[in-house]
N, CA, C and O atoms as a Maestro MAE file, in Angstrom:
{
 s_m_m2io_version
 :::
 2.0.0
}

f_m_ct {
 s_m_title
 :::
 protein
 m_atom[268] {
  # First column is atom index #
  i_m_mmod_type
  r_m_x_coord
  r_m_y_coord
  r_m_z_coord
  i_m_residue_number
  s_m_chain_name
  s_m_pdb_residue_name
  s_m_pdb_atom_name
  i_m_atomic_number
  :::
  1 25 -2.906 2.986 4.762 1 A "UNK " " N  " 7
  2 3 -1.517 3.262 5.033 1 A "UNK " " CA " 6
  3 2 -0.689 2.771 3.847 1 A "UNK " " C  " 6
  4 15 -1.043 1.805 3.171 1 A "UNK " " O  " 8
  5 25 0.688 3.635 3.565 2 A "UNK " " N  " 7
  6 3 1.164 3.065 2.461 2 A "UNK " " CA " 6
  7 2 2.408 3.387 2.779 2 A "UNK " " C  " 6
  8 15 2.669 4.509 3.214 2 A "UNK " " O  " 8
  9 25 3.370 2.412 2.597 3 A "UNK " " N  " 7
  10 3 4.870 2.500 2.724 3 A "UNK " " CA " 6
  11 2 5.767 2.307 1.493 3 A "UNK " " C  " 6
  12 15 5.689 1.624 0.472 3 A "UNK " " O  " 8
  13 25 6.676 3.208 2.015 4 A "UNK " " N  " 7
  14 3 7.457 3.608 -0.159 4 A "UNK " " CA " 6
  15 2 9.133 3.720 1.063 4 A "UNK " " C  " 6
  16 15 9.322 4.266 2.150 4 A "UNK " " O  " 8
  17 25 9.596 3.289 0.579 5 A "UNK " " N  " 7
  18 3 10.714 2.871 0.447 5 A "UNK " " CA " 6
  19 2 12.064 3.262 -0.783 5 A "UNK " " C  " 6
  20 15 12.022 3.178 -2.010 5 A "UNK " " O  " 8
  21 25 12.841 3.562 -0.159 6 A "UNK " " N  " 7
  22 3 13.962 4.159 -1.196 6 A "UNK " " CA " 6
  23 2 15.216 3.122 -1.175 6 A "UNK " " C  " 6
  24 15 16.091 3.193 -0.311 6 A "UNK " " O  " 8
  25 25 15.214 2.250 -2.107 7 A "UNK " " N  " 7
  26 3 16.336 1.111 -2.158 7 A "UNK " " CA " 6
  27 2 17.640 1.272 -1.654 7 A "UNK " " C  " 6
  28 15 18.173 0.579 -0.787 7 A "UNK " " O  " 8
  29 25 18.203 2.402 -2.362 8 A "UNK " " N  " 7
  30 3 19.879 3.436 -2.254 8 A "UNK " " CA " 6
  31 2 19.799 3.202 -0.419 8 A "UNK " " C  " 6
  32 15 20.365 2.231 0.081 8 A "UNK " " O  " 8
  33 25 19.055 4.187 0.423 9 A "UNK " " N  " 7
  34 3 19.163 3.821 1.606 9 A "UNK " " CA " 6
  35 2 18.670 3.037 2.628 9 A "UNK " " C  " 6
  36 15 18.968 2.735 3.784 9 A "UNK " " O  " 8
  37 25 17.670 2.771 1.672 10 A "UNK " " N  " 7
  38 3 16.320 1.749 2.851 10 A "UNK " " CA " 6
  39 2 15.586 2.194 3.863 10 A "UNK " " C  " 6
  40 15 15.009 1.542 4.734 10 A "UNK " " O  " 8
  41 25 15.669 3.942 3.617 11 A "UNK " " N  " 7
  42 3 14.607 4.592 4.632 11 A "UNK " " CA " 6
  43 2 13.383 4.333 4.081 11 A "UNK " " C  " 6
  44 15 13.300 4.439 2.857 11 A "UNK " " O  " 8
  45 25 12.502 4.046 4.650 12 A "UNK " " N  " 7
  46 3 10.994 3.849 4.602 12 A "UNK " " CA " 6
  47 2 10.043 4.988 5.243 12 A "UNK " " C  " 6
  48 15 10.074 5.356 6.417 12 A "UNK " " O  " 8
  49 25 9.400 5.351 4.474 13 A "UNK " " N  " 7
  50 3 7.934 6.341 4.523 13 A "UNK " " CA " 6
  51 2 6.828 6.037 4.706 13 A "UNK " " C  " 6
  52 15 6.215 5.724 3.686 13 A "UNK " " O  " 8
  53 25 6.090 5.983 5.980 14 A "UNK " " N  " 7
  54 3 4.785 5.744 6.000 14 A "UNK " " CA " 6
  55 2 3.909 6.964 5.623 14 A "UNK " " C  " 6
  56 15 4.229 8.126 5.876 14 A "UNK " " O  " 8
  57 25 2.949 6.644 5.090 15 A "UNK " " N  " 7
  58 3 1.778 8.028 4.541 15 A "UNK " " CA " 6
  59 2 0.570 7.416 4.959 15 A "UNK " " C  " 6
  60 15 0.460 6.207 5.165 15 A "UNK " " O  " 8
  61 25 -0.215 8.139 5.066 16 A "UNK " " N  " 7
  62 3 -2.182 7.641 5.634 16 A "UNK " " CA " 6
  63 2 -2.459 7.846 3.921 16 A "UNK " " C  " 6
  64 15 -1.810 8.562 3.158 16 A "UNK " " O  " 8
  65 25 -3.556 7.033 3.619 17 A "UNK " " N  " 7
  66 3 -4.131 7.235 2.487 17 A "UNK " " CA " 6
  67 2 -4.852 8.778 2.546 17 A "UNK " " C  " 6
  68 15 -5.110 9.342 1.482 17 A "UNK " " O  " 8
  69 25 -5.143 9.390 3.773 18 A "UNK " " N  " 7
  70 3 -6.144 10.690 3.465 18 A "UNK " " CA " 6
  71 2 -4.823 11.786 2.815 18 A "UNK " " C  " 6
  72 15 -5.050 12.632 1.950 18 A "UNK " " O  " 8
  73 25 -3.684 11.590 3.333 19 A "UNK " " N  " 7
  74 3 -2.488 12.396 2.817 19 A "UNK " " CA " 6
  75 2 -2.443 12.930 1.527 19 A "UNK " " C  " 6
  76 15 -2.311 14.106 1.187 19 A "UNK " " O  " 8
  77 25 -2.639 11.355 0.469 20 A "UNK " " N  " 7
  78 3 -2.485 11.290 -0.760 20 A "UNK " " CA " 6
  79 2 -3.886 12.400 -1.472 20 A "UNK " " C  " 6
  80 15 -3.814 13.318 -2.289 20 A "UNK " " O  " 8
  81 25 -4.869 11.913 -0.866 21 A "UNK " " N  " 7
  82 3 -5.934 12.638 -1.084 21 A "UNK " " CA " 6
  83 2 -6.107 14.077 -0.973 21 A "UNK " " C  " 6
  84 15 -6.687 14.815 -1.770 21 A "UNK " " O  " 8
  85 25 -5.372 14.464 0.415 22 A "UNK " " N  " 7
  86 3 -5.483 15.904 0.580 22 A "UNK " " CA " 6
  87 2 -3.845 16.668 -0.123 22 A "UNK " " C  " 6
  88 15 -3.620 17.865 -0.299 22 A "UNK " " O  " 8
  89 25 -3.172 15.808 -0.328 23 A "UNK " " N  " 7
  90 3 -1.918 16.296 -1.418 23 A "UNK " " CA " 6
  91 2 -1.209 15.248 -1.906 23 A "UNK " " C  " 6
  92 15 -0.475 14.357 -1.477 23 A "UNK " " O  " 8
  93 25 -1.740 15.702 -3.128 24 A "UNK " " N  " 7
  94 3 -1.241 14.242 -4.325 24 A "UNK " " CA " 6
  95 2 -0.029 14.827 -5.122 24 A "UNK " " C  " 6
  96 15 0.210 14.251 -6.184 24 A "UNK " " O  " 8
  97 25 0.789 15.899 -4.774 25 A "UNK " " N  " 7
  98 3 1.915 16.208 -5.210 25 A "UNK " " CA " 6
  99 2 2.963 15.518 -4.417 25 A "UNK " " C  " 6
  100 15 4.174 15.451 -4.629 25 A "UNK " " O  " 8
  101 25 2.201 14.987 -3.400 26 A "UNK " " N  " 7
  102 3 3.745 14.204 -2.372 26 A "UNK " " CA " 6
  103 2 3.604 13.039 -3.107 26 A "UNK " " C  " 6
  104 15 4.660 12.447 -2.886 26 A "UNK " " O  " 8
  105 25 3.074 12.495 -3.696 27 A "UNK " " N  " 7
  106 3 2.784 10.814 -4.540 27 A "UNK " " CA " 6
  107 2 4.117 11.285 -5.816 27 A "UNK " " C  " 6
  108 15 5.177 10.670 -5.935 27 A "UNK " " O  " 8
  109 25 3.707 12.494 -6.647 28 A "UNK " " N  " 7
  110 3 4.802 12.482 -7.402 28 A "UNK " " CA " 6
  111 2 6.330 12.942 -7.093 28 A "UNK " " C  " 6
  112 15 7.307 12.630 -7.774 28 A "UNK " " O  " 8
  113 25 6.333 13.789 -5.865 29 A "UNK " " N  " 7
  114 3 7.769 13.897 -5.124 29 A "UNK " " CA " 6
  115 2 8.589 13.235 -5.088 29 A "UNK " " C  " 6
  116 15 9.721 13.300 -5.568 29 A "UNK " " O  " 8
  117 25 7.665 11.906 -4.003 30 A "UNK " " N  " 7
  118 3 8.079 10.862 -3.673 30 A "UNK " " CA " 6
  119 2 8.741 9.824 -4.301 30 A "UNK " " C  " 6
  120 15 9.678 9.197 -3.807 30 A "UNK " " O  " 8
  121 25 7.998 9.550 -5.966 31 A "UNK " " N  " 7
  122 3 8.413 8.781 -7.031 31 A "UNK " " CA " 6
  123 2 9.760 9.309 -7.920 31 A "UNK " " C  " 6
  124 15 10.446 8.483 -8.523 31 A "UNK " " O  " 8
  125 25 10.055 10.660 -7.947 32 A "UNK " " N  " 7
  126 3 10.688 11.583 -8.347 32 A "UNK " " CA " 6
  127 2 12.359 11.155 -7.625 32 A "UNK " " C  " 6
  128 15 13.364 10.711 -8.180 32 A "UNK " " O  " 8
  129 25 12.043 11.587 -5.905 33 A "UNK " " N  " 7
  130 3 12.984 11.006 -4.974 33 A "UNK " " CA " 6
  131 2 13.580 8.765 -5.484 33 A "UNK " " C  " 6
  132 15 14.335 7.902 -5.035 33 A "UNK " " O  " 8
  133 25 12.995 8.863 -6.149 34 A "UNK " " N  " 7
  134 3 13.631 7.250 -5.826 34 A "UNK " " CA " 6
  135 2 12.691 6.053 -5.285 34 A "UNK " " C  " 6
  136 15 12.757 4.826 -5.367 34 A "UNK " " O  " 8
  137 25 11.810 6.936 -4.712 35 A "UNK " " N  " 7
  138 3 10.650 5.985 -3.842 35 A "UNK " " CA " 6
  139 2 10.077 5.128 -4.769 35 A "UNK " " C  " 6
  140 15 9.505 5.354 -5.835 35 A "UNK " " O  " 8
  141 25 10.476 3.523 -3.839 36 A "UNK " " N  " 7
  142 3 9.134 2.847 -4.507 36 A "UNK " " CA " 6
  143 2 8.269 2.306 -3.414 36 A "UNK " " C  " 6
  144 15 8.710 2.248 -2.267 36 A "UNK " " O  " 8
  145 25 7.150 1.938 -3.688 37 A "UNK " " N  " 7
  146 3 5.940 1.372 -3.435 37 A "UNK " " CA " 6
  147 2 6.116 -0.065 -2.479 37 A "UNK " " C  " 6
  148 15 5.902 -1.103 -3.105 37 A "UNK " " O  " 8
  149 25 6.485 -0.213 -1.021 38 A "UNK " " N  " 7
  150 3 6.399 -1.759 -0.607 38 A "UNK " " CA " 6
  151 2 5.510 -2.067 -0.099 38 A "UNK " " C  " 6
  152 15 4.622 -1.215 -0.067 38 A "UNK " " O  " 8
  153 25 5.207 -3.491 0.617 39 A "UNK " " N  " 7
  154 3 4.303 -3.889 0.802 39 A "UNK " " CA " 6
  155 2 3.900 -3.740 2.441 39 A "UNK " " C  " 6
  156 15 2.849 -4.057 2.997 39 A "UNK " " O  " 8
  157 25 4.992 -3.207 2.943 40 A "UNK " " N  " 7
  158 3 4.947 -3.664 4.695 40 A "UNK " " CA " 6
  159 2 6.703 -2.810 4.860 40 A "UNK " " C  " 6
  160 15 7.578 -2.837 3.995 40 A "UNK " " O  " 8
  161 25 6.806 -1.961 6.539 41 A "UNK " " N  " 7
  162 3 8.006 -1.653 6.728 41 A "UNK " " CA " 6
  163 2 9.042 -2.542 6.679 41 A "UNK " " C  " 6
  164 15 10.194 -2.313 6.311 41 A "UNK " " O  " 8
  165 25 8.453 -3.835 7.173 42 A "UNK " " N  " 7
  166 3 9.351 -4.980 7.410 42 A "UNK " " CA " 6
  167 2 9.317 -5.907 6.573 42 A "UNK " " C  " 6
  168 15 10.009 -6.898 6.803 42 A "UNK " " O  " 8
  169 25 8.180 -5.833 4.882 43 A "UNK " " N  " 7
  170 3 8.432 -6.608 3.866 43 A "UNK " " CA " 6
  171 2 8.653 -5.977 2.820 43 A "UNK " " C  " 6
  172 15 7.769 -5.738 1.998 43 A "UNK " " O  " 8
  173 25 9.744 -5.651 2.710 44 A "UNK " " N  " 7
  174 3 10.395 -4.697 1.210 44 A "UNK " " CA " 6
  175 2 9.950 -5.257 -0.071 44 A "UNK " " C  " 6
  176 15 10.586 -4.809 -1.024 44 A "UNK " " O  " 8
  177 25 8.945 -6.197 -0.396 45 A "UNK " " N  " 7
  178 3 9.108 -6.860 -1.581 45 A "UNK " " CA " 6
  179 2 7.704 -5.533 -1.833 45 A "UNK " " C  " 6
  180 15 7.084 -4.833 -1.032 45 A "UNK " " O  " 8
  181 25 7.654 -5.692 -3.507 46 A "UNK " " N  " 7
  182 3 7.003 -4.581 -4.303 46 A "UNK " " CA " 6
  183 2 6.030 -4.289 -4.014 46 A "UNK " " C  " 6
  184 15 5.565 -5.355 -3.610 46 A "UNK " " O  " 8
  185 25 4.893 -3.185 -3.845 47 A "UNK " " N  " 7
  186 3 3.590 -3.760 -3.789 47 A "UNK " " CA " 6
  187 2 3.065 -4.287 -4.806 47 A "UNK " " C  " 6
  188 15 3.567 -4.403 -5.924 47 A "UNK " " O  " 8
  189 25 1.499 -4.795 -4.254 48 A "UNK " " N  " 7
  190 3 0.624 -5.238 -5.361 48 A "UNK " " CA " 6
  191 2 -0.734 -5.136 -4.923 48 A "UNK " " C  " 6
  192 15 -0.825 -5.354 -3.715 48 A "UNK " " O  " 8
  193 25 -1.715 -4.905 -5.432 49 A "UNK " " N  " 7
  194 3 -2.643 -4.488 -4.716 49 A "UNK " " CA " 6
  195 2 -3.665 -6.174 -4.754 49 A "UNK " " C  " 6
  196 15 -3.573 -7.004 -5.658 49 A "UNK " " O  " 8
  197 25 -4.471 -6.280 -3.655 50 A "UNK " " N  " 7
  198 3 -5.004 -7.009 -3.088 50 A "UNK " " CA " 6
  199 2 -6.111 -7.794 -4.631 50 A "UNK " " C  " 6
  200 15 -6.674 -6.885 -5.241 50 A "UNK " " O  " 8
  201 25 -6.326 -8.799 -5.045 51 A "UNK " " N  " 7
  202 3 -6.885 -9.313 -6.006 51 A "UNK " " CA " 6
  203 2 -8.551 -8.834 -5.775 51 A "UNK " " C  " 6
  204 15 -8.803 -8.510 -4.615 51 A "UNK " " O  " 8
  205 25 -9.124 -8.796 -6.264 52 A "UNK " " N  " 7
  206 3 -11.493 -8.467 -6.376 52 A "UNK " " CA " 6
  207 2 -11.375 -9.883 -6.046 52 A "UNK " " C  " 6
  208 15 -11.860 -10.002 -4.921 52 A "UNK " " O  " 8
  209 25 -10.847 -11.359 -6.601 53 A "UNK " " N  " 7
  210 3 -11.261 -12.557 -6.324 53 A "UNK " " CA " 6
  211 2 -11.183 -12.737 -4.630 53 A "UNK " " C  " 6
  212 15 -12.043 -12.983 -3.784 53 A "UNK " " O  " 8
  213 25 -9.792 -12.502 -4.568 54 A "UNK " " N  " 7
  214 3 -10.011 -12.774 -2.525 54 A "UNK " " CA " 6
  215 2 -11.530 -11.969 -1.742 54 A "UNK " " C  " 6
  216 15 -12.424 -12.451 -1.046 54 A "UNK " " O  " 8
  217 25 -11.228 -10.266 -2.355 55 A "UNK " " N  " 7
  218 3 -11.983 -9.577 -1.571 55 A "UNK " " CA " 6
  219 2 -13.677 -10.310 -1.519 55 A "UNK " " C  " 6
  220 15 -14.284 -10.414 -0.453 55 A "UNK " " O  " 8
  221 25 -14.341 -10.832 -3.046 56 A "UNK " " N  " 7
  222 3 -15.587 -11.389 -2.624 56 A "UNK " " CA " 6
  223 2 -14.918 -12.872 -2.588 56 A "UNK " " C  " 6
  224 15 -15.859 -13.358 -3.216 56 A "UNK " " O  " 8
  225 25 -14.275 -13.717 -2.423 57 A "UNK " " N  " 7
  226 3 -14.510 -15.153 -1.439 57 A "UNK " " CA " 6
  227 2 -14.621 -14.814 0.153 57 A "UNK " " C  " 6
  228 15 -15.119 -15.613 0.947 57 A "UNK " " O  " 8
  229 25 -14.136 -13.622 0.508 58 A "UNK " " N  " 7
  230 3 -14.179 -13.298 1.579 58 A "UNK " " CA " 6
  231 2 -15.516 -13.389 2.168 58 A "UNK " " C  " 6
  232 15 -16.179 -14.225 2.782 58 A "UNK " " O  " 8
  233 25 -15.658 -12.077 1.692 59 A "UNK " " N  " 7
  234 3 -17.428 -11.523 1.521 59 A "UNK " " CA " 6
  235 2 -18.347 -12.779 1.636 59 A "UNK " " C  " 6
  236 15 -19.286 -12.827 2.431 59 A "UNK " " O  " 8
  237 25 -17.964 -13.939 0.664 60 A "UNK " " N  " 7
  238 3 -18.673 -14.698 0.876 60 A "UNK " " CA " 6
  239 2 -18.622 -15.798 2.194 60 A "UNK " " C  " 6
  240 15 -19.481 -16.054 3.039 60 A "UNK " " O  " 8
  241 25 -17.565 -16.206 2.043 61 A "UNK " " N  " 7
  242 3 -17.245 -16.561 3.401 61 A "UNK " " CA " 6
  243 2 -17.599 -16.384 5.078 61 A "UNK " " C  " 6
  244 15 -17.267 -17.119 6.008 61 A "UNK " " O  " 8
  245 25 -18.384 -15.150 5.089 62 A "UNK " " N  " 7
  246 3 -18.536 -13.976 5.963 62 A "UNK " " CA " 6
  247 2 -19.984 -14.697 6.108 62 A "UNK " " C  " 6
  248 15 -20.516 -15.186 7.104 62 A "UNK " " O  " 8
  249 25 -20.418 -14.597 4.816 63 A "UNK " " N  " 7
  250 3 -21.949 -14.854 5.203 63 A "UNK " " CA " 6
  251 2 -22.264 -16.204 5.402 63 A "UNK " " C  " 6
  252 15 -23.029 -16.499 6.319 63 A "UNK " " O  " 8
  253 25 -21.729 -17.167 4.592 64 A "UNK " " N  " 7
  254 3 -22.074 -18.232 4.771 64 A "UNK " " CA " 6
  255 2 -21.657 -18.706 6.910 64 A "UNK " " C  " 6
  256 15 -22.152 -19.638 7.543 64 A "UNK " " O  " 8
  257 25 -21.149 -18.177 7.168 65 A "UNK " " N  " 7
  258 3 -20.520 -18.125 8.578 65 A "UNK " " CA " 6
  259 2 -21.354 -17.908 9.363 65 A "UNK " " C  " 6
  260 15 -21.406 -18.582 10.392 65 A "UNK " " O  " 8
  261 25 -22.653 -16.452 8.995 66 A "UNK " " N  " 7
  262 3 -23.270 -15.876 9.893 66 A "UNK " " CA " 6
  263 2 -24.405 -16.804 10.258 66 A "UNK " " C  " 6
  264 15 -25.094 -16.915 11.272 66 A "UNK " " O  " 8
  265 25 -24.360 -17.663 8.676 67 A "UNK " " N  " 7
  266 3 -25.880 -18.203 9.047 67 A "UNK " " CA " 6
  267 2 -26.092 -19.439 10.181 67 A "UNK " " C  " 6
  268 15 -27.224 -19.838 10.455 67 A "UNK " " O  " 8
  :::
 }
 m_bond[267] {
  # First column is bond index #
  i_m_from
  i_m_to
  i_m_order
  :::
  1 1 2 1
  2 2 3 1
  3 3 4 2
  4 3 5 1
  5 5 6 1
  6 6 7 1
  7 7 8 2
  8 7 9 1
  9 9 10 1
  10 10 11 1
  11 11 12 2
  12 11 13 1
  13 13 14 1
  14 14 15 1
  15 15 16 2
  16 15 17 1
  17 17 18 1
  18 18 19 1
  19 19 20 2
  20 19 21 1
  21 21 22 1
  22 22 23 1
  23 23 24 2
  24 23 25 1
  25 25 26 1
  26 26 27 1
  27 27 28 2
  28 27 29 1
  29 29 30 1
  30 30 31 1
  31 31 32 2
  32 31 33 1
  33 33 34 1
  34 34 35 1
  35 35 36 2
  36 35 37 1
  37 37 38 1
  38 38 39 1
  39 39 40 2
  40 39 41 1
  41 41 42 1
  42 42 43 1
  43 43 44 2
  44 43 45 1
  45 45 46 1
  46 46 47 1
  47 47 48 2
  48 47 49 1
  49 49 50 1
  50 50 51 1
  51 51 52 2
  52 51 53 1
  53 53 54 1
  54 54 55 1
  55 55 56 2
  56 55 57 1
  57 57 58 1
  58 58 59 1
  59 59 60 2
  60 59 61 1
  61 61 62 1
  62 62 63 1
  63 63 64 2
  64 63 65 1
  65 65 66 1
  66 66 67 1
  67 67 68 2
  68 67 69 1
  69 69 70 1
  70 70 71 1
  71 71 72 2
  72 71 73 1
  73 73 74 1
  74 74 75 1
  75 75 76 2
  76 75 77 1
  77 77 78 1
  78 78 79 1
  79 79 80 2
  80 79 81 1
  81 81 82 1
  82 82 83 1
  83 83 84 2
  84 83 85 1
  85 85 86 1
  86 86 87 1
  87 87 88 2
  88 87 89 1
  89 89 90 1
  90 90 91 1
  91 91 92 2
  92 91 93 1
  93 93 94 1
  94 94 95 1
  95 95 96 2
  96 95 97 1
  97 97 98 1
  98 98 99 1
  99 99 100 2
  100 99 101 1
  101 101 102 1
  102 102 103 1
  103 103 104 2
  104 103 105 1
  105 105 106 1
  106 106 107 1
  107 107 108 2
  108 107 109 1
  109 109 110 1
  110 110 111 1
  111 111 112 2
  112 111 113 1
  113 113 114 1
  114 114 115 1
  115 115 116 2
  116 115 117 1
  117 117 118 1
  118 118 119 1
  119 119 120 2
  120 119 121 1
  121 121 122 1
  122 122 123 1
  123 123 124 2
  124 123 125 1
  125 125 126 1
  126 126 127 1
  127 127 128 2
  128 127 129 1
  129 129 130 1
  130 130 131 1
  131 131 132 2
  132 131 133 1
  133 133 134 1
  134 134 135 1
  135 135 136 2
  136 135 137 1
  137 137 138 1
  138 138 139 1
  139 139 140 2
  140 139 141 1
  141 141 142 1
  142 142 143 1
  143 143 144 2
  144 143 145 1
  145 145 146 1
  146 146 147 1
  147 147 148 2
  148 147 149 1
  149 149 150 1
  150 150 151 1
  151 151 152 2
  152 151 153 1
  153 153 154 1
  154 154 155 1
  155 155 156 2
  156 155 157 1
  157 157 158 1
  158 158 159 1
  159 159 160 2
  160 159 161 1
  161 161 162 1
  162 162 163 1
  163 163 164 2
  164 163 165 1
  165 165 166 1
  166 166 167 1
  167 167 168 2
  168 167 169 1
  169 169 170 1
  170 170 171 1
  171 171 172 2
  172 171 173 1
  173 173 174 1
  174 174 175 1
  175 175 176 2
  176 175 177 1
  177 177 178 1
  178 178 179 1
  179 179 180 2
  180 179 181 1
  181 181 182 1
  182 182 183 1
  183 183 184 2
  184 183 185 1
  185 185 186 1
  186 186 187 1
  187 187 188 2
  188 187 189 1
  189 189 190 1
  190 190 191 1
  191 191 192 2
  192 191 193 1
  193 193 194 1
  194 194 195 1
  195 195 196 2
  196 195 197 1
  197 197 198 1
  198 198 199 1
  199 199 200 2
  200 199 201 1
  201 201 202 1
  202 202 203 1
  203 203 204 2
  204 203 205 1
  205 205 206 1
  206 206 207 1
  207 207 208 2
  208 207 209 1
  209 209 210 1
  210 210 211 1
  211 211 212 2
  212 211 213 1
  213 213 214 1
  214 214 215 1
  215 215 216 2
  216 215 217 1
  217 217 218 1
  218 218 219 1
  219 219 220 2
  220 219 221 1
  221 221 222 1
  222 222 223 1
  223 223 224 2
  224 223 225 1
  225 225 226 1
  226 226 227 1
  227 227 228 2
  228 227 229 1
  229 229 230 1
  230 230 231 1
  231 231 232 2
  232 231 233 1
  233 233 234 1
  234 234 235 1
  235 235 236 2
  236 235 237 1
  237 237 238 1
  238 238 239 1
  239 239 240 2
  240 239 241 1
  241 241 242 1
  242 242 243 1
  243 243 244 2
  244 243 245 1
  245 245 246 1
  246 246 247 1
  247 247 248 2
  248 247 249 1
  249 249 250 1
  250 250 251 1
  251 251 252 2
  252 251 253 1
  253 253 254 1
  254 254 255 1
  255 255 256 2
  256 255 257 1
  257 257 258 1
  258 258 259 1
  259 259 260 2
  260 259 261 1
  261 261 262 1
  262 262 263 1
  263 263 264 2
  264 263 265 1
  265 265 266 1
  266 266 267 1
  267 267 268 2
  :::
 }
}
């Protein structure tokens, strides 16, 4: 899921990631319109995408758990 946001009014857009995939002309529309990229409907701050370091401490975390 990805939410883009237009500052001027503060309407917010949710999209499914398969959207982007099955039409990636709404990604440049959207940017075109004003849209930017947030993190959450209800956290307007920028996105950023999730760090590789969290995703494997996770991973690891996971296992050391199972055992």
């Amino acid at each position: 899921m990805q939410y883009w946001k237009r500052p001027n009014s503060g309407k917010v857009e949710r999209l499914d990631d398969d959207t982007f995939k099955k039409h990636p002309e709404k990604l440049t529309r959207l940017e075109e319109r004003g849209y930017e990229r947030v993190m959450d409907e209800s956290d307007s701050s920028p996105y950023k995408a999730p760090s590789t370091a969290k995703k494997a401490v996770k991973k690891i975390t996971k296992k050391l758990n199972k055992k």
